[in-house]
C-alpha positions as CSV (number, residue, x, y, z in Angstrom):
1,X,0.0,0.0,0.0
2,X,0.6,3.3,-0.6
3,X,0.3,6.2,1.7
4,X,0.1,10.0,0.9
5,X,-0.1,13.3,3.0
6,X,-3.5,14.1,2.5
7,X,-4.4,16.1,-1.3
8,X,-5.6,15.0,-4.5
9,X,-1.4,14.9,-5.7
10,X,0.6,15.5,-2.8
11,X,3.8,13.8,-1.8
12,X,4.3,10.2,-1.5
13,X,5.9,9.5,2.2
14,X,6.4,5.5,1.9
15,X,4.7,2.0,2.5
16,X,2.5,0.1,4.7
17,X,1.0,-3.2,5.4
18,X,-2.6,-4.0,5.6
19,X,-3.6,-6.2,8.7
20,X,-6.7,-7.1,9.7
21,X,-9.1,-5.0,10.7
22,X,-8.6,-2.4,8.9
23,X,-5.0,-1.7,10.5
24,X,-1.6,-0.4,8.5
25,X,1.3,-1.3,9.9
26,X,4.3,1.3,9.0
27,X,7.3,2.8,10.4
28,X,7.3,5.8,12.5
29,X,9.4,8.3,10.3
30,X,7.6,7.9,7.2
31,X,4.1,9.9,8.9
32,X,6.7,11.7,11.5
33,X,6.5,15.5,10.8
34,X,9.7,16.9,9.6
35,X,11.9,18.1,12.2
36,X,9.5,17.4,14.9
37,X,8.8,14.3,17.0
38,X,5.3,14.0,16.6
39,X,3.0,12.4,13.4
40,X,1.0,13.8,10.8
41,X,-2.5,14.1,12.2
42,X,-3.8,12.0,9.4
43,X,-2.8,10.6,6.4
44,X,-3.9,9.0,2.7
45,X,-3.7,5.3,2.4
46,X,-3.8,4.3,-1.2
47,X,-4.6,0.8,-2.8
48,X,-2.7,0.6,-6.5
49,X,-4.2,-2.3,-8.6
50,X,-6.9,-2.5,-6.7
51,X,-9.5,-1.1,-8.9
52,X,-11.4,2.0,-8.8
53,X,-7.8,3.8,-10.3
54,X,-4.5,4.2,-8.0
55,X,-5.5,7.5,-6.7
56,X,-8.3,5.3,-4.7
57,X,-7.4,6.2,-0.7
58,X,-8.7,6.2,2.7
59,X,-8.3,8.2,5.5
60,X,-6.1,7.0,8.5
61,X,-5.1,7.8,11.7
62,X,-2.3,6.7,14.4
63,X,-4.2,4.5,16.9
64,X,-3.8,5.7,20.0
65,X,-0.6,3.8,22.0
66,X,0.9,2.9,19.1
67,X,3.0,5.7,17.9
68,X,6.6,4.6,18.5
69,X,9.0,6.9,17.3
70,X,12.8,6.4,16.4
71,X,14.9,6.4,19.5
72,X,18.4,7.9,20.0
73,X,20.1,3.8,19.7
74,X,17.6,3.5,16.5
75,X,14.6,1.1,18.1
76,X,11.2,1.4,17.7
77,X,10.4,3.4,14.5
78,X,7.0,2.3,14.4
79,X,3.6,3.3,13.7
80,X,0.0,1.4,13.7
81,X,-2.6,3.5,11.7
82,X,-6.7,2.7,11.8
83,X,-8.5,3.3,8.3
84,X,-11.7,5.3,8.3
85,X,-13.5,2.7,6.3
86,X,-13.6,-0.7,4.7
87,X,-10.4,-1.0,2.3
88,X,-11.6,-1.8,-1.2
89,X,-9.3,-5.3,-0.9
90,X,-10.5,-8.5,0.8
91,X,-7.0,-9.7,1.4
92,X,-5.0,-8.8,4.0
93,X,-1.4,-10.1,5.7
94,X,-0.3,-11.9,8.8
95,X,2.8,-11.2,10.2
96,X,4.9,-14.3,10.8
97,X,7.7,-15.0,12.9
98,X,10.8,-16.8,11.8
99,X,14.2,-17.2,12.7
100,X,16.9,-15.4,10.8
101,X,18.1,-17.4,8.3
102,X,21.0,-16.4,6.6
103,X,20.6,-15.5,2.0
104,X,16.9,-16.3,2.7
105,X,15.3,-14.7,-0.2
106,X,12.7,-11.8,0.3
107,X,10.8,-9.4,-1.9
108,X,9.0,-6.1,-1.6
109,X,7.6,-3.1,-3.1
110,X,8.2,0.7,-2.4
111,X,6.9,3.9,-3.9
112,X,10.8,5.9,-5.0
113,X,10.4,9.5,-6.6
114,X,9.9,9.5,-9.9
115,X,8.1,5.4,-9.6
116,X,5.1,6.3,-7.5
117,X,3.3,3.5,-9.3
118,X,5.7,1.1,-7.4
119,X,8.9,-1.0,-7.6
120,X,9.6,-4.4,-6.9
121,X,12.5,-5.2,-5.2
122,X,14.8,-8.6,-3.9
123,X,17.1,-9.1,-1.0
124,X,19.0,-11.5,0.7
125,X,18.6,-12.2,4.7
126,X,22.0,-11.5,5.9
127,X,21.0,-11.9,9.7
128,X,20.8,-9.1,12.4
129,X,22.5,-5.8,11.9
130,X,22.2,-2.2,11.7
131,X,22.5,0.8,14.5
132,X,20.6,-1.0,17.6
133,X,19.3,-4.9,18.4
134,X,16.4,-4.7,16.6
135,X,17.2,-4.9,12.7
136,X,17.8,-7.6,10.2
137,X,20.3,-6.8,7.1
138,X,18.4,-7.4,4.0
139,X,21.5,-6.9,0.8
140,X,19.8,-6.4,-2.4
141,X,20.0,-9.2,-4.6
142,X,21.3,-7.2,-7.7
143,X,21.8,-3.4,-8.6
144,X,18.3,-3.0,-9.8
145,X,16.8,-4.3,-6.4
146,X,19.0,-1.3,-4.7
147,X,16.5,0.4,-1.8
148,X,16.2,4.2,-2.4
149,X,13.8,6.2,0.1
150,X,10.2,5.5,0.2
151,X,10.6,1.8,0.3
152,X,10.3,2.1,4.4
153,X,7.0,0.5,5.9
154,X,6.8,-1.8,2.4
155,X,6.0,-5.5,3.8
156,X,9.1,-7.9,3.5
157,X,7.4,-11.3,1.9
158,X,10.1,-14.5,2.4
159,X,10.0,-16.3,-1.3
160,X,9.7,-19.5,0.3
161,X,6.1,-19.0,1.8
162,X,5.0,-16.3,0.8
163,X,4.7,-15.2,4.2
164,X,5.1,-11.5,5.8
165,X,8.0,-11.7,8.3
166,X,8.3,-7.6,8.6
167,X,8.8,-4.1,7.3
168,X,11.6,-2.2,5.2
169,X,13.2,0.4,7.4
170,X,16.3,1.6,6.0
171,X,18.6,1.8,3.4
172,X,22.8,2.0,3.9
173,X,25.4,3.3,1.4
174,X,28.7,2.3,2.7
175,X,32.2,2.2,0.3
176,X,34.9,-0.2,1.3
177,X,38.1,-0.5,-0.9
178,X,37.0,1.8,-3.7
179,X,33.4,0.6,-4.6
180,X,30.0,1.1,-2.7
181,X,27.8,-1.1,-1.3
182,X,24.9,-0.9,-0.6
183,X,22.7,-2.2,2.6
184,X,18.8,-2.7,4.0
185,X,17.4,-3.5,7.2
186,X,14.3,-4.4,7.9
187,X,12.3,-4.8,11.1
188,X,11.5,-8.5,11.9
189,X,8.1,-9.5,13.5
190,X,9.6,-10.4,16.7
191,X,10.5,-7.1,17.0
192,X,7.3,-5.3,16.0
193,X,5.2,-7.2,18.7
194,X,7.6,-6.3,21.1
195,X,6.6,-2.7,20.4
196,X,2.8,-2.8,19.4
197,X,0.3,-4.8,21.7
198,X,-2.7,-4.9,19.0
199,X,-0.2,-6.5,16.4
200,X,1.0,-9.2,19.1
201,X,-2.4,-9.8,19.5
202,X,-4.6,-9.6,16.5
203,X,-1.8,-10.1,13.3
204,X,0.8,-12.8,14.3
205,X,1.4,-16.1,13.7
206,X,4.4,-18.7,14.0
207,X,5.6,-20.1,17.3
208,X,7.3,-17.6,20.1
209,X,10.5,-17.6,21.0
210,X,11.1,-20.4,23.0
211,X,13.4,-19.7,26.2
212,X,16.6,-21.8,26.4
213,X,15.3,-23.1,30.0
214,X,12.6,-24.7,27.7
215,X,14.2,-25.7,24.9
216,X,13.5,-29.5,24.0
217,X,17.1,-31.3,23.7
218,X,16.9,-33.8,20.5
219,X,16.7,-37.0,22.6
220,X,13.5,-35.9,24.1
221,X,12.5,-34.8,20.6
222,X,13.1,-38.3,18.5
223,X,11.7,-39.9,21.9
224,X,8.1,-38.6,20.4
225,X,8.1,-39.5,17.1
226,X,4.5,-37.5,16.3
227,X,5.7,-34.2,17.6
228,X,6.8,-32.3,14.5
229,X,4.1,-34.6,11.8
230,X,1.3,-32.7,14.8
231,X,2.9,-29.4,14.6
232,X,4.1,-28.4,10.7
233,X,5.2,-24.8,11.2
234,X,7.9,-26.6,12.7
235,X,8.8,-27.1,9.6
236,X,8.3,-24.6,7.5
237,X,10.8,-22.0,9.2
């Protein structure tokens, strides 16, 4: 999705994710009011492909408590918005947890200058990275899958299920021995629901981090036999 300050053609700010009822999950600095620490009181959430034309948009708001703004060591950076109406889509995403898993595949979409009507991008999972705890690296796959700005809030899908396992945050350009690189981090699920209550408890699936105290040692494990054929998302991560 799409998302607009409010206007018939005013500027594109960046991405979100639809999530059930009628929630959009972005990050915090694509609404945040320049050079302020507060959020645009409302803005445009746009639907492209959907029918009815691309300019198509509802109305959303913050909901209240969920306005998590970038700290100083880079956490948070989040934002839960509340559309004013039905969204003209019947689809809408789940955020899943999974471990990190190192060149797992990903894709996305963001709205760059000049491409409002979207651009499809690849990464590979490089594992956890960035300024702060919180962030997964996320290389592009090839030049053309480079992140430029107004990719952040754009939902990361993993290849392999199809699955949405977070949101684009950043982009890094970084040189080392003559020639650039370029870097992405996105925000994993276990990180959003540590930060928004109605995600953790409305628009998550996969199995919770399981404390080492609680772990399962794999003599117990091949001592019941119908454990993982009774629980496939064991499998699937």
């Amino acid at each position: 999705m799409r998302l607009r300050l409010p206007g018939p053609r005013e500027q594109v700010l960046g991405a979100g994710v639809l999530l059930g009822d009628g929630l959009v999950l972005t990050c915090a600095h694509v609404i945040r009011i320049p050079d302020t620490d507060d959020h645009q009181p409302f803005v445009t959430v746009e639907f492209p492909g959907a029918g009815g034309g691309d300019t198509a948009g509802l109305r959303a708001v913050v909901v209240p408590g969920h306005w998590v703004p970038r700290a100083d060591d880079h956490s948070g950076d989040l934002a839960l918005l509340q559309l004013s109406g039905p969204p003209p889509v019947t689809a809408y995403a789940t955020l899943h947890r999974m471990p990190t898993i190192w060149n797992r595949r990903v894709h996305f979409a963001g709205y760059p200058s000049r491409i409002t009507g979207g651009k499809w991008a690849e990464a590979l999972i490089k594992g956890p990275g960035g300024p702060g705890d919180e962030w997964v690296q996320i290389d592009p796959v090839t030049e053309t899958d480079t992140l430029m700005r107004r990719f952040s809030g754009a939902g990361v899908v993993d290849n392999r299920t199809g699955r949405v396992i977070g949101i684009v945050v950043s982009k890094l350009d970084s040189e080392r021995e003559g020639a650039r690189h370029r870097h992405g981090y996105m925000i994993p699920t276990g990180t959003v629901v540590k930060h928004l209550d109605l995600v953790r408890e409305r628009c998550v699936s996969g199995r919770r981090p399981v404390p080492a105290t609680l772990s399962v040692d794999p003599a117990t494990l091949a001592a019941v036999p119908g454990l993982l054929a009774a629980d496939p998302d064991l499998l699937t991560t």
